[in-house]
C-alpha positions as CSV (number, residue, x, y, z in Angstrom):
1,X,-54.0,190.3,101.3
2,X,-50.9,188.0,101.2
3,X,-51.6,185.0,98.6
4,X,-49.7,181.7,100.4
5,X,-48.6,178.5,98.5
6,X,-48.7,175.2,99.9
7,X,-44.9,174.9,100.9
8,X,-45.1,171.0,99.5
9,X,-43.7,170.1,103.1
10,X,-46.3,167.6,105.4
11,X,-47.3,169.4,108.2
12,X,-45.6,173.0,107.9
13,X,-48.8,174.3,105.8
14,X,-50.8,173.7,108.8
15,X,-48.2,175.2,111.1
16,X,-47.6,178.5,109.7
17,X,-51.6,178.7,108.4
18,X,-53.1,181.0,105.6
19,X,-51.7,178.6,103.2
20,X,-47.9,178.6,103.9
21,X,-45.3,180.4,102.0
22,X,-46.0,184.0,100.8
23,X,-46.1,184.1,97.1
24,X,-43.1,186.0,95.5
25,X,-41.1,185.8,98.3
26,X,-37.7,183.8,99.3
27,X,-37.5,182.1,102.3
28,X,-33.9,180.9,103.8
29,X,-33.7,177.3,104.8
30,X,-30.4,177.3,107.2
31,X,-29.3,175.0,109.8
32,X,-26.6,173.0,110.9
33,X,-25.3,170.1,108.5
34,X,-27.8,167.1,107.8
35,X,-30.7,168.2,109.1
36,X,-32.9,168.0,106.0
37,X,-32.3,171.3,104.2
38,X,-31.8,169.8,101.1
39,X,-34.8,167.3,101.8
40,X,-36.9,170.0,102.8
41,X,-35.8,171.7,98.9
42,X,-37.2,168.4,97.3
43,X,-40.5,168.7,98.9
44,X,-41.2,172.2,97.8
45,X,-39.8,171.0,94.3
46,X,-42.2,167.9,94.3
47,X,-45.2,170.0,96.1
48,X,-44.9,172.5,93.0
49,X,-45.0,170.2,90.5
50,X,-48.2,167.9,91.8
51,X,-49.7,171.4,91.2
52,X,-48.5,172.1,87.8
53,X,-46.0,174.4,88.8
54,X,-42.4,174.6,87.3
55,X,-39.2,174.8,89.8
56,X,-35.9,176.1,88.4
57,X,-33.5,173.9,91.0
58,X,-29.8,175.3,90.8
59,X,-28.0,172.8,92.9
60,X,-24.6,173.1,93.7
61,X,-23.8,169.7,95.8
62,X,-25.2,167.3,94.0
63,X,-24.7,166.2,89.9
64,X,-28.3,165.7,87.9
65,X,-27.9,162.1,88.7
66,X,-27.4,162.4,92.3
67,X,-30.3,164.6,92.3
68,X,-32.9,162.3,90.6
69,X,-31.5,159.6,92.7
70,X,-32.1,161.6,96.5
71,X,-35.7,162.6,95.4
72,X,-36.9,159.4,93.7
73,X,-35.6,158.0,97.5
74,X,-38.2,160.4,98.7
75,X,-41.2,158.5,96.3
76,X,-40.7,162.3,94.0
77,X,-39.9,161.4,90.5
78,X,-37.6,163.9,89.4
79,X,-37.4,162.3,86.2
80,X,-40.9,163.1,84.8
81,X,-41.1,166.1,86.1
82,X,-38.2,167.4,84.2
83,X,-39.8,165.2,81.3
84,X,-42.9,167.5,81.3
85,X,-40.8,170.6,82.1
86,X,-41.5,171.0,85.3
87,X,-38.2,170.7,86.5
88,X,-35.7,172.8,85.3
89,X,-32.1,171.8,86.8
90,X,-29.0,174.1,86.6
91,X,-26.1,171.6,87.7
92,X,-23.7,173.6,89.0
93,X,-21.1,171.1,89.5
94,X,-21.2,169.7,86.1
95,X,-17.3,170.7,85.7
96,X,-16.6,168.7,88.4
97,X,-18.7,165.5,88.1
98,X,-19.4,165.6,84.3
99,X,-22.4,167.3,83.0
100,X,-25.5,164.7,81.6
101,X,-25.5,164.9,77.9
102,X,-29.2,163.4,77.9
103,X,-31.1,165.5,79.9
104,X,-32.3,167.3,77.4
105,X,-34.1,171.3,77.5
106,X,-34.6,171.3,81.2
107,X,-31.0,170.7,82.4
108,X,-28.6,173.4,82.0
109,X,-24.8,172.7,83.0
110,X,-22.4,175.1,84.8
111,X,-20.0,175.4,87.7
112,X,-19.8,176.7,91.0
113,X,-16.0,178.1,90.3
114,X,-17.8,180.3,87.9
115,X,-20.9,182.7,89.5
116,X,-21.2,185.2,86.8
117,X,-21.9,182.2,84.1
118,X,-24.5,180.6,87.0
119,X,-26.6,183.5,86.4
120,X,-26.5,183.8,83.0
121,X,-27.9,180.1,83.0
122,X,-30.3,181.7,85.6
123,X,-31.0,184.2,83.1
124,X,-31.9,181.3,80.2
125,X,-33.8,179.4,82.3
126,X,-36.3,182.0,83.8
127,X,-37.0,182.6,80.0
128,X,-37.8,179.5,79.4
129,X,-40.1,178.7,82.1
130,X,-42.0,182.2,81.7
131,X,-42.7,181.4,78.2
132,X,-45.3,179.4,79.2
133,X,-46.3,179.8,83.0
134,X,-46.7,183.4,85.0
135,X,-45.6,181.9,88.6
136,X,-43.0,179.4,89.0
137,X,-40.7,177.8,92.0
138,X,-36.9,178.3,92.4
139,X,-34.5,176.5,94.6
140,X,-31.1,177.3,95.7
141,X,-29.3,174.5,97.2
142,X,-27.1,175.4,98.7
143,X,-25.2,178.8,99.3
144,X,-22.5,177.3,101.1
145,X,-20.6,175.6,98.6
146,X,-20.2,178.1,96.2
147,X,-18.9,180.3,99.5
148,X,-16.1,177.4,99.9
149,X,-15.4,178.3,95.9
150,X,-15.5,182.3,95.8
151,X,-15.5,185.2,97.7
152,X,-17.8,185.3,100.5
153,X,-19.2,189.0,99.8
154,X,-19.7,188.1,96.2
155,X,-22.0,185.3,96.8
156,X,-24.0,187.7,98.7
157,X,-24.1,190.2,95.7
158,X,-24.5,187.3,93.8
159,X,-27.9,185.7,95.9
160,X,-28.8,189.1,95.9
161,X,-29.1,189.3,92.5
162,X,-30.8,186.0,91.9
163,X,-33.3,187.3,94.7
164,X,-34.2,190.5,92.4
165,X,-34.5,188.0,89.0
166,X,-36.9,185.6,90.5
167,X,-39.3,187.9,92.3
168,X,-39.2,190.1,88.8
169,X,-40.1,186.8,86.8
170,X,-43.3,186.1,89.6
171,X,-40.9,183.4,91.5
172,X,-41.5,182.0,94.6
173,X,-37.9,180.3,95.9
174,X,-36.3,179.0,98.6
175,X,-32.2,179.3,99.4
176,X,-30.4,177.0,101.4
177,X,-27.4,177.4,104.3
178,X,-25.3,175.6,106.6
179,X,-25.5,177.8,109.3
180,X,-21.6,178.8,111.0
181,X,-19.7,177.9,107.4
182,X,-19.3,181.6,106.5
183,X,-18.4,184.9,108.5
184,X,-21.5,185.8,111.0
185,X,-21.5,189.4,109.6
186,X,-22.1,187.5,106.0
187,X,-25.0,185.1,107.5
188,X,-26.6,188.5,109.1
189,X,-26.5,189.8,105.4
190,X,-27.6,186.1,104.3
191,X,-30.9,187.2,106.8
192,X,-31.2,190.3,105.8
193,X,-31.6,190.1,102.2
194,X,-34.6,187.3,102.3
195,X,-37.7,187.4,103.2
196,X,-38.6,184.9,105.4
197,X,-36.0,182.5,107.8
198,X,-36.8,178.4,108.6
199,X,-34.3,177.1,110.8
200,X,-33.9,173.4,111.2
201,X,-32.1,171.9,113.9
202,X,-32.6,167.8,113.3
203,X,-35.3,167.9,115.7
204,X,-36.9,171.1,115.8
205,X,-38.2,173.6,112.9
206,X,-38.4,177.3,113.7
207,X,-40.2,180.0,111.7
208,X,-38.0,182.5,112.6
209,X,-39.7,184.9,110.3
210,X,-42.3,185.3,107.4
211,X,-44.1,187.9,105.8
212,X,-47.6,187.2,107.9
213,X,-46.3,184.9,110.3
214,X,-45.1,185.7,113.6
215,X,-42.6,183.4,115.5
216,X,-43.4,179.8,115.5
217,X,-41.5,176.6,115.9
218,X,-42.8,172.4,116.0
219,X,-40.7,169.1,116.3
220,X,-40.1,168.1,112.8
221,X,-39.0,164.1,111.6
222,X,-37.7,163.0,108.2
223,X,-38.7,159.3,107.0
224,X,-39.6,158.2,103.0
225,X,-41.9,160.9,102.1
226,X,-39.5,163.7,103.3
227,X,-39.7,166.0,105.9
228,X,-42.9,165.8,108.2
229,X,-43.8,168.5,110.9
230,X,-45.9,167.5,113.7
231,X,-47.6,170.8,114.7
């Protein structure tokens, strides 16, 4: 039987049915630019913490404060969530837009010229979250910018990696991607390496693939809650 989590995202739940996301998978959110990839993020962020469920968010475009701001937006309070440790943030351009000295045991600076030292944050963090819960959320957001920084083939070894440390640790995650920033033999890789595909085109969300779930696609809009699909 494949256990499904709600995906935290109005509407998709009841699109894919069974619950939504496979448990202890990792799903690739792509699309063109702003189209809600990194609004879709926050509501599986927010959806796992109305739950009691921790998310380990590693975001590479946006500083901790930026962050905060873009959910709260949303009505998702970012702030209490990493208050009661069920936000973890790894801010991976920290070196770039100054790391927050106040954030306290949930934030965890880094930088995205610098992959090897992400996932040794990567490494912390998952320790620290499965010191107290078995299943937990992970975000990646996104995979494009730290292609514009490094090597394009070693941010796939690199996702690859984080792949194999969150579904050891019991993690359920979802990656980010501007789809047409890298090489289209690297975003076949990109494909081939998760488990399940969303594509968002501004208009239209497509299940491209999932573990259970065979080809499905609805309009999609994106107002102050976040991302609703209309099934």
């Amino acid at each position: 039987m494949i256990v499904k989590i709600p995906s935290g995202i109005r509407g998709l739940d009841e699109l894919i049915g069974g619950g939504a996301i496979p448990e202890n998978t990792v799903t690739l959110v792509y699309g063109p630019p702003k189209v809600g990839k990194s609004i879709f993020s926050y509501g599986f962020t927010a959806g796992g913490a109305e739950r009691g469920e921790p998310c380990l968010y590693i975001s590479t475009d946006y500083g901790l404060a930026d962050l905060k701001r873009n959910m709260q937006v949303l009505g998702m309070d970012a702030e209490s969530y990493m208050e009661n440790e069920l936000l973890y943030v790894i801010d991976a351009i920290s070196s770039i837009s100054g790391p927050a000295s106040d954030a306290g045991n949930t934030y965890l600076s880094s930088s995205v010229h610098n992959p090897t030292d992400i996932m040794v944050k990567l490494g912390v963090a998952i320790r620290n979250i499965t010191a107290g819960y078995s299943m937990f959320r992970s975000v990646l957001d996104s995979l494009t910018t730290l292609m514009a920084f490094n090597d394009e083939m070693l941010i796939v070894r690199v996702l690859t990696a984080y792949i194999m440390r969150i579904k050891d640790a019991g993690g359920t995650a979802i990656v980010t991607y501007t789809e047409g920033s890298a090489d289209p033999k690297v975003e076949t890789m990109l494909k081939a390496v998760v488990d399940n595909i969303i594509h968002l085109d501004g208009s239209e969300l497509t299940v491209e693939a999932m573990i259970g779930t065979g080809r499905v696609s609805a309009p999609y809009t994106i107002d102050d809650g976040g991302i609703k699909v209309n099934p």
